[in-house]
N, C-alpha and C positions, 0 to 999 in steps of 0.2 A: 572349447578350443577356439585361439583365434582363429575368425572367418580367413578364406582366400581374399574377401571381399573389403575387409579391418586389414590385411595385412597389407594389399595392394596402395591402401590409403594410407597407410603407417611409413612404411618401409619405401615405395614408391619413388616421393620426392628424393631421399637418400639414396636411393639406388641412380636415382636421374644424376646426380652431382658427383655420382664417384665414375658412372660412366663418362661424362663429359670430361674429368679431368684426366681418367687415364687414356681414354682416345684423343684428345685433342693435344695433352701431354709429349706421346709418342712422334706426333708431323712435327711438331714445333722445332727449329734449333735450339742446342743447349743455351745459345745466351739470353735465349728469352723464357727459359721454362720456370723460371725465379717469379715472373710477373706475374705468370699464369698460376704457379701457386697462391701468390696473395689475391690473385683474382677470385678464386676459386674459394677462397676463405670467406670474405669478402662478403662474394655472393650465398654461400651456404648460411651466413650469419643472417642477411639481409631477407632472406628466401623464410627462413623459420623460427627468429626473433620475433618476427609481428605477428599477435594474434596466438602465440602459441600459450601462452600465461592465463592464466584463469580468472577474470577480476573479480568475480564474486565468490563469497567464504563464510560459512558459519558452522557452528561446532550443535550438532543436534540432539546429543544427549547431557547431562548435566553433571555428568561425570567426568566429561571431554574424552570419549573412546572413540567415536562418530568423528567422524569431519567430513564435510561437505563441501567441495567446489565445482562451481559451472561457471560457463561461460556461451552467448547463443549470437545468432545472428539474427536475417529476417526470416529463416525456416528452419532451424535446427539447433539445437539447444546440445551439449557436451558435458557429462559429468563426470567428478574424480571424486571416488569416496576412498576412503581412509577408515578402515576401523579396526582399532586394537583386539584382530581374532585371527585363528590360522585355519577356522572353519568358513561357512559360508557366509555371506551377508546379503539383506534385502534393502529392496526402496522402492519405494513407490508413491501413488499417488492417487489421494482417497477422495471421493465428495465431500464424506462428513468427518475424517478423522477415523473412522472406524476402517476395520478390515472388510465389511463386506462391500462388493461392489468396486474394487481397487484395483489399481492397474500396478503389476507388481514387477519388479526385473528381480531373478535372484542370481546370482553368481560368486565364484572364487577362484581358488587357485591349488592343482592338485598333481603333484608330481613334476613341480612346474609349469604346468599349462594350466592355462588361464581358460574360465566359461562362463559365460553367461546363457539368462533363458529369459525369454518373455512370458508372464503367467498374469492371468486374472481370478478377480475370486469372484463366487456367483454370490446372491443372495446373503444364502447361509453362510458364507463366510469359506466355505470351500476350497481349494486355489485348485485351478487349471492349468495345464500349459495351453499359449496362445496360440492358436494354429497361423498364423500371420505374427511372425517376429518383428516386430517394428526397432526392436534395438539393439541397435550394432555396438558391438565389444572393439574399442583403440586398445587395448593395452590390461594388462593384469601383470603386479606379482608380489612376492610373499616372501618376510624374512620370519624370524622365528618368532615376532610377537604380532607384527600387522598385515594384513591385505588390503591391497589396492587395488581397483577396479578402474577404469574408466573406460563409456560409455556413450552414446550418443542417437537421439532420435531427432525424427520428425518432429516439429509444433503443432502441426493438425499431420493426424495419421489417417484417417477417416476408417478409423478400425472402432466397431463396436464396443469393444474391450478394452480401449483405450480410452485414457484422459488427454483431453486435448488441452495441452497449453498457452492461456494466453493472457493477458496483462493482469488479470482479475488474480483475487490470493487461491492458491494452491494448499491443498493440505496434504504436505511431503508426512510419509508413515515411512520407519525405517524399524529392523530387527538384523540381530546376526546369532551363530552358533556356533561354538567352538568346536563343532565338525561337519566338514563339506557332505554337498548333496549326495545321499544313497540312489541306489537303485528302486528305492521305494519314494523318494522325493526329498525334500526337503522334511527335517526332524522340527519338532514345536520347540522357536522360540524362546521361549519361559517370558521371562519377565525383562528379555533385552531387548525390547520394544520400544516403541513410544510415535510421538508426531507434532509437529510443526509446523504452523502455517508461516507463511510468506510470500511475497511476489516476483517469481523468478525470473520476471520481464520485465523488473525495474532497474530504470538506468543507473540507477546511483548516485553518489554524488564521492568526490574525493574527500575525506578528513587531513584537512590540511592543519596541523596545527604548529606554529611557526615558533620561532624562540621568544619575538617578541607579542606573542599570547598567553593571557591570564586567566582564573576561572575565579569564579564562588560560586558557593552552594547557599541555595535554600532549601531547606531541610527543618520536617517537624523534628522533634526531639522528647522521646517516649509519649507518644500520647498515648492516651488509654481509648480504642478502638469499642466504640461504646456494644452494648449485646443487642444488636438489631441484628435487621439484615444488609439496613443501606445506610448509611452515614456518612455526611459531605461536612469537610473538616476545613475550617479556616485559618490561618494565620496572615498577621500581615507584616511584611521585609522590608527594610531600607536597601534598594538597588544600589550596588556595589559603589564607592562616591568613586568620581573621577574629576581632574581639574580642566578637561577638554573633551569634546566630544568624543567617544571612542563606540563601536561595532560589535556587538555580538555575533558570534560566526556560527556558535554550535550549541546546541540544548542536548546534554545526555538525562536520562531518567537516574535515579539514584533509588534503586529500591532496597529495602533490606531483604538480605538472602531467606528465601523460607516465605514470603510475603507475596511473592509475585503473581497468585491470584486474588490480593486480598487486596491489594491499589488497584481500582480499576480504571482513573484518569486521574491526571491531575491539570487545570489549569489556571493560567495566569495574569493576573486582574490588574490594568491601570487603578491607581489611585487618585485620589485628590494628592496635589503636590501642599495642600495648605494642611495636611491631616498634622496633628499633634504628635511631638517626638512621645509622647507618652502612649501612646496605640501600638506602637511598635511592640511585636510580639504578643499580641492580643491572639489566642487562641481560642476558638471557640465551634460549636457546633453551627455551620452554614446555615440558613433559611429557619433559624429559629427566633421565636418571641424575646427570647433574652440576649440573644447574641448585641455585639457592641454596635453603636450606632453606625461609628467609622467604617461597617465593613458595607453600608448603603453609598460610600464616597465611591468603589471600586466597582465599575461596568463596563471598562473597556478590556476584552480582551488581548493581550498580547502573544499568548502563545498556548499553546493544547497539546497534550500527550495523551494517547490512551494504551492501554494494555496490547503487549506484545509488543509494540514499537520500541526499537533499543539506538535511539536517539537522531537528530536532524543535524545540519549540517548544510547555513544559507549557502548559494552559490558565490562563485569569487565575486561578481558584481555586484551583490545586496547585503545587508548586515540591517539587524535588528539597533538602533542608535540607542545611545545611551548616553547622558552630562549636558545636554541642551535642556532649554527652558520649557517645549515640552515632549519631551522624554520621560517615563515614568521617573518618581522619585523613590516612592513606595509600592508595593506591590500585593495584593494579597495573592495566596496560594490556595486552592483550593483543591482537597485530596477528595478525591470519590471512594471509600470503603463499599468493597461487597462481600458480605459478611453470613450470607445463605444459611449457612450450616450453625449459628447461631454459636461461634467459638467465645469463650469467655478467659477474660484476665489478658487479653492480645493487645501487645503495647509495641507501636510503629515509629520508626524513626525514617521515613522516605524523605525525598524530595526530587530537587532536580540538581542539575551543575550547568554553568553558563561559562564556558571560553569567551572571552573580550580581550580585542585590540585597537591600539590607537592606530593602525594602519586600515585609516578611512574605505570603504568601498562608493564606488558610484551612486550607489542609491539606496535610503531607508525602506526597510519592511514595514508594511502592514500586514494586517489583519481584519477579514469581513468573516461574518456568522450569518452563514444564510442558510436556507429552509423551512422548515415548520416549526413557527413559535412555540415554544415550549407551556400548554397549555390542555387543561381538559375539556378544552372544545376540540380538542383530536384526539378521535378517540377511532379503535378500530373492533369492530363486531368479534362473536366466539366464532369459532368452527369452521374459520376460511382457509383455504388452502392457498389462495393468494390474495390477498389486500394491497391496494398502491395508494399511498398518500406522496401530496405534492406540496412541497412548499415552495412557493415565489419570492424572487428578488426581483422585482417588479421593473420594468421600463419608467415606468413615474417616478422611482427611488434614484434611479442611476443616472438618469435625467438631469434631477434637480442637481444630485450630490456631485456626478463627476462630470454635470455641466457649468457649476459653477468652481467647482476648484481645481479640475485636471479635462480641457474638454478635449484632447488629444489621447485619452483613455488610459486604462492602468496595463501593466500587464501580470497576468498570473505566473505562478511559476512551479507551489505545489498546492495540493489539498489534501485534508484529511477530512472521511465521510465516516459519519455517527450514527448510529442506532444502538438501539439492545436489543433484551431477549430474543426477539419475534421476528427479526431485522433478518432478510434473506439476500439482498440484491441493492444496490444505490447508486444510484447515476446523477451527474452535473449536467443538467441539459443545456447550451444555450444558443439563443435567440437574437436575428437580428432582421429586423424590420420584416418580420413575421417569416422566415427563412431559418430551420434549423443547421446550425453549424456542429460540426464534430460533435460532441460531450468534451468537457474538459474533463472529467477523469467519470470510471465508472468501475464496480466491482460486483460483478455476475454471480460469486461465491464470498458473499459477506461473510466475516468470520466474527460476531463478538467475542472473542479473544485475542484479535488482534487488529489494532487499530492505530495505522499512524498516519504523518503526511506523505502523501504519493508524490513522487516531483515528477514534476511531466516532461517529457520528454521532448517538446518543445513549448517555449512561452506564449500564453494566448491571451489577447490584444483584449480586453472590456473597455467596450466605448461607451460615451450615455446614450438613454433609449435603447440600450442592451436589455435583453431580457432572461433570467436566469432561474431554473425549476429545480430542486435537489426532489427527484424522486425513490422513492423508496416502500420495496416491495417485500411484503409482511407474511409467515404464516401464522393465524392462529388456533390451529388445529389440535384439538384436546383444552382446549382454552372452554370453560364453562361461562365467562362471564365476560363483558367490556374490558379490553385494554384500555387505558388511558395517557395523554399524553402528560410528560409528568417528569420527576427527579430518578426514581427507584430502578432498579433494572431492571425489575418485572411492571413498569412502564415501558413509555415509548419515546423516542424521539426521534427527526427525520433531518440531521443539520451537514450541511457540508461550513467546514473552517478554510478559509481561503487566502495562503498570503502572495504576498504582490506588492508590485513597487511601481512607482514611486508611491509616497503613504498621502490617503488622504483624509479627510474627517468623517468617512463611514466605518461604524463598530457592527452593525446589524443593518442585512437584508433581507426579511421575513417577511413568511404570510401566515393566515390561521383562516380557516374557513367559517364564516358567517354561521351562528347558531342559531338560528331562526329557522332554517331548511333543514336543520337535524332534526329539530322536535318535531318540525311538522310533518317527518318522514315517519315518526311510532304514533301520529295522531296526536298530541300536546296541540290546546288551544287556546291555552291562558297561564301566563305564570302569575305569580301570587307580588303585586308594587304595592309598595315602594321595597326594591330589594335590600333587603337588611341581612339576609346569612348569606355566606360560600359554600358549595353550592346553591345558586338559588332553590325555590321552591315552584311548583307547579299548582293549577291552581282548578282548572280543570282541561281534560276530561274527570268524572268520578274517580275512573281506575287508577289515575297518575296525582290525585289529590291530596295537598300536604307531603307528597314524596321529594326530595330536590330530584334535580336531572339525571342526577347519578342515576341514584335508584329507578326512575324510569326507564334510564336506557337499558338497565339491567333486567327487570321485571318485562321488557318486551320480549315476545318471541322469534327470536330471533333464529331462521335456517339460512343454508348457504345462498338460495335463493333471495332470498330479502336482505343477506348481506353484499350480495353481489349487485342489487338493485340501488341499494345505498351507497356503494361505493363510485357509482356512476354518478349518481346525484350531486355525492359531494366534491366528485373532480369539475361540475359546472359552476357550484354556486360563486356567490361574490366573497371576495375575502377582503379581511381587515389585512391594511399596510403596515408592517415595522421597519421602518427605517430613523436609523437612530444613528446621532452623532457619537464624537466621544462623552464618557462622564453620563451627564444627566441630558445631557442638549436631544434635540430630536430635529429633522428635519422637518420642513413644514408636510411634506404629503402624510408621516405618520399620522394612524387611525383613520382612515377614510378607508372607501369600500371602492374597489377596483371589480372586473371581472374577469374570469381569465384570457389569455390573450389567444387571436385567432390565429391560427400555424397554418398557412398554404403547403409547404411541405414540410417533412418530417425526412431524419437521415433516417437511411435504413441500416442493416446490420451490413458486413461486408462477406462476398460469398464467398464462402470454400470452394477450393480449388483441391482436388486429391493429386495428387503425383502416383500413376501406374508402377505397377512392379516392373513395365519394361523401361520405364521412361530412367534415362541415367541419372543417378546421384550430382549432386554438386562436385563432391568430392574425384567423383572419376572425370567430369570436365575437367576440373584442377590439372589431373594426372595426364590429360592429353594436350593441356594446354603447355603442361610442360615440356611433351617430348617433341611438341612440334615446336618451341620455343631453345630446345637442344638444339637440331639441325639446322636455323635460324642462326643464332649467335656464337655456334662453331663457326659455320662457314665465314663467319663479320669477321672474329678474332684471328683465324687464320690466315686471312685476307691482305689484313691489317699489318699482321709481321711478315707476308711474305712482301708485300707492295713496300714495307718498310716505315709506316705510316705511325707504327703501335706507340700513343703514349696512354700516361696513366688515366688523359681526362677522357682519351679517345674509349678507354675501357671503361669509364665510370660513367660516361652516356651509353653506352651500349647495356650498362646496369642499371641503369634509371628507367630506361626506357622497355625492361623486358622484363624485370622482378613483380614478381607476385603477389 
């Protein structure tokens, strides 16, 4: 049933506006009760036009039965579900996707009246009702094929049983039934289930897509998805020609339907502008001995999608450039297949689509690759419960790079943060003359399954002599052997993607930690020179002789103890520098050994505040701000036609100055 407490907040402000007009209606003489009508319109438009619309929306099941809308503020977040049943519907919101442990609301609509309940599930998977209702029912109702709900909570409830909301991804669980709750509970389910992660505190951005905007696709075309489990897929494009400089505004994913766990990123590679019209269309297996030479011209990143993200969208101010001399020409694509399950005869026709217009913006995008070099000298121990690797964009890198061609600094504007399997948590830390500043973006509930660019919600300033850490916190528990850092998904990697404008000539900000302090952490005293194989070989002790490093690190005994010691170690040692231009070029501090830097202070997290069961809602301040805002702008209006005063500007300040 709606609450006394939903309805007062419902119904409230409407009940404010019909009293206002029929009492002040009544004093007024008839040649003025015309005004006060359009006044009274006027203001009821102005009072609950703003804010009342929902901006955010996505459809949760793949059938399109589900829909989903919210909208939030800085403490409370508002949702309208939609789904094609005349029984009950749930949502909620899980750690891992799974039901147990989930904080659930179920509700519908039954004889007309509308309910909701707040419920959690234990362990086993369970469900409870919540003895503390954290969510309040605006509104329900039901025609003969859908119900409607909406909804609204607290962002931090400081309720046990509750999931607290905040920038980090969410993994929304949703189910309904084609009949409302019994008197014994809620009925199972079956199979109209499912979940979706997403971040329900991203600002967004508008898709604006104008008449004078254009698209093309890059898209493979049946490739044969070869029978591994990981396979990174090349081709390479002629970017769309144009006779002038024009802007890219938006990148959507293009996946084929049926597919959409089997692309796990794909991204997008400057080229040599001098490469041969004859390469063009060169497809081939990535990081292999055969593949074509032309695809060693392609290392500047331009653009990164990973799984689950369903497309970007630069802000009005920036545009990826495109028809200048250097602007990519060519481009290689590069598909990431994760292929687990070992399916055979699976033939991909993915890509992407690029919106371009000649309606210039203020400033080119870039793109930086910063974090943990992609390498197996990072590697992470079995059987930890939590591991943190770091990788640096050094003060020496951003120094030299945005000291010498932007020393007014860049600014950021989104990030997209990388891991797999093992990938728990990822933060952008940064650093300014040993002073931690905010995080430019961080994600507390890493999801590999869903991976796009965060746009931030305000732009932050990278000066040189900045310093920047992409940390990233690992479980490897039930893991029997070394992680390594590496391509596969059952590798690792630790990278934040970073675009920002104005663009300047860094492609890569990385680090990789010295391997000299790794071996000598399992006891390694001698590798085996002149190094002739990958991995090298070890030379002694006995135990680790003729083994490579691989095998050693693997063959050591390794408990959470000695992993937990190693992981200390190697957040001190010295790291090698990557910083690298575009193409092949490299800044001069690349490959030199740096150490990490000294932090005087560290931010800390920001503390919760709870809000009491007696303390009032937002929503009833609203409600009282209103009716002392009644008594207030009768008395003006009334004032005004008695004194004879009344015109329409005299009433449209009194509405400027008193609306909501």
């Amino acid at each position: 049933m709606l609450s006394v407490y939903s309805s007062l907040l419902f119904y409230g402000p409407m009940l404010f506006c019909f009293c206002f007009f029929t009492s002040t209606f009544t004093m007024l003489p008839a040649k003025y009760r015309s005004v006060l009508v359009l006044f009274t319109a006027f203001w009821f438009y102005a009072s609950f036009s703003h804010g009342s619309g929902f901006r955010h929306s996505t459809i949760l099941d793949p059938h399109g039965k589900y829909h989903l809308k919210w909208r939030f503020d800085r403490g409370t977040i508002t949702f309208e579900i939609e789904v094609e049943t005349t029984g009950y519907v749930g949502f909620g919101l899980s750690p891992n996707g799974a039901m147990a442990l989930s904080d659930i609301v179920i509700g519908g609509v039954t004889d007309g009246r509308p309910y909701l309940q707040d419920y959690f599930a234990d362990a086993k998977r369970k469900v409870h009702r919540d003895v503390q209702q954290n969510y309040r029912l605006e509104y329900g109702r039901e025609n003969n094929t859908h119900t409607v709900l909406a909804f609204s909570r607290d962002l931090l409830t400081c309720d046990t049983n509750d999931k607290d909301i905040t920038e980090s991804t969410v993994r929304v669980i949703w189910a309904y039934h084609s009949d409302d709750v019994g008197p014994s509970g809620p009925m199972y389910h079956g199979v109209n289930r499912g979940r979706k992660s997403m971040r329900l505190l991203d600002p967004g951005s508008k898709v604006n897509i104008t008449s004078g905007t254009d698209f093309f696709n890059l898209q493979n075309i049946n490739v044969p998805v070869p029978y591994k489990d990981t396979t990174y897929w090349c081709q390479i494009f002629q970017i769309q020609e144009v006779q002038q400089k024009h802007h890219i505004i938006r990148i959507e994913p293009l996946i084929q339907r049926g597919h959409e766990n089997l692309v796990h990123h794909i991204l997008l590679y400057q080229c040599d502008s001098n490469l041969n019209e004859s390469e063009l269309g060169a497809s081939h297996e990535c990081y292999h001995p055969n593949m074509p030479d032309s695809f060693l011209t392609c290392e500047t990143i331009v653009f990164a999608w990973a799984i689950g993200g369903e497309g970007f969208t630069y802000p009005p101010h920036v545009g990826l450039s495109i028809g200048t001399a250097i602007d990519p020409v060519y481009v290689l694509m590069e598909v990431h297949y994760d292929n687990p399950a070992l399916q055979q005869g699976v033939v991909d026709s993915s890509g992407l689509r690029l919106f371009y217009t000649p309606e210039l913006r203020q400033y080119d995008a870039g793109v930086i690759e910063t974090g943990v070099w992609v390498s197996l000298y990072h590697m992470l121990p079995p059987g930890m419960q939590e591991y943190v690797s770091e990788g640096h964009c050094t003060r020496e890198c951003l120094q030299e790079s945005l000291g010498q061609e932007m020393p007014n600094g860049v600014r950021v504007f989104a990030v997209l943060m990388h891991a797999h399997l093992a990938g728990r948590a990822i933060r952008t830390r940064h650093f300014r003359e040993q002073e931690e500043l905010q995080p430019l973006s961080h994600d507390e509930e890493f999801d590999f399954n869903f991976q796009e660019f965060q746009l931030l919600k305000e732009e932050r300033l990278l000066l040189p002599g900045d310093h920047l850490i992409t940390e990233c916190k690992y479980t490897t528990k039930g893991r029997q052997n070394m992680t390594w850092g590496g391509l596969t998904t059952r590798d690792e990697m630790c990278l934040s993607y970073l675009l920002y404008y104005p663009r300047v000539n860094l492609a890569r900000c990385e680090s990789l930690p010295e391997i000299t302090g790794q071996l000598k952490f399992i006891g390694v005293k001698e590798i085996q020179a002149p190094v002739t194989t990958w991995p090298f070989m070890i030379k002694s002790p006995k135990k680790y002789s003729n083994l490579s490093f691989i095998e050693a690190m693997d063959k050591y005994r390794w408990s959470k103890k000695r992993g937990k010691s190693f992981n200390e170690m190697v957040l001190q040692l010295p790291m090698n520098v990557r910083c690298s231009k575009w193409g092949q070029d490299e800044w001069s501090i690349q490959g030199t050994l740096v150490s990490p830097p000294e932090v005087k202070s560290e931010v800390k997290p920001p503390s919760v505040v709870c809000r009491s069961a007696s303390e009032p809602h937002s929503g009833v301040v609203l409600l009282f701000t209103l009716c002392l805002t009644y008594s207030v702008v009768q008395a003006s209006i009334i004032g005004m036609f008695n004194n004879g005063t009344s015109t329409i500007e005299n009433i449209a300040e009194i509405l400027k100055q008193t609306t909501v």
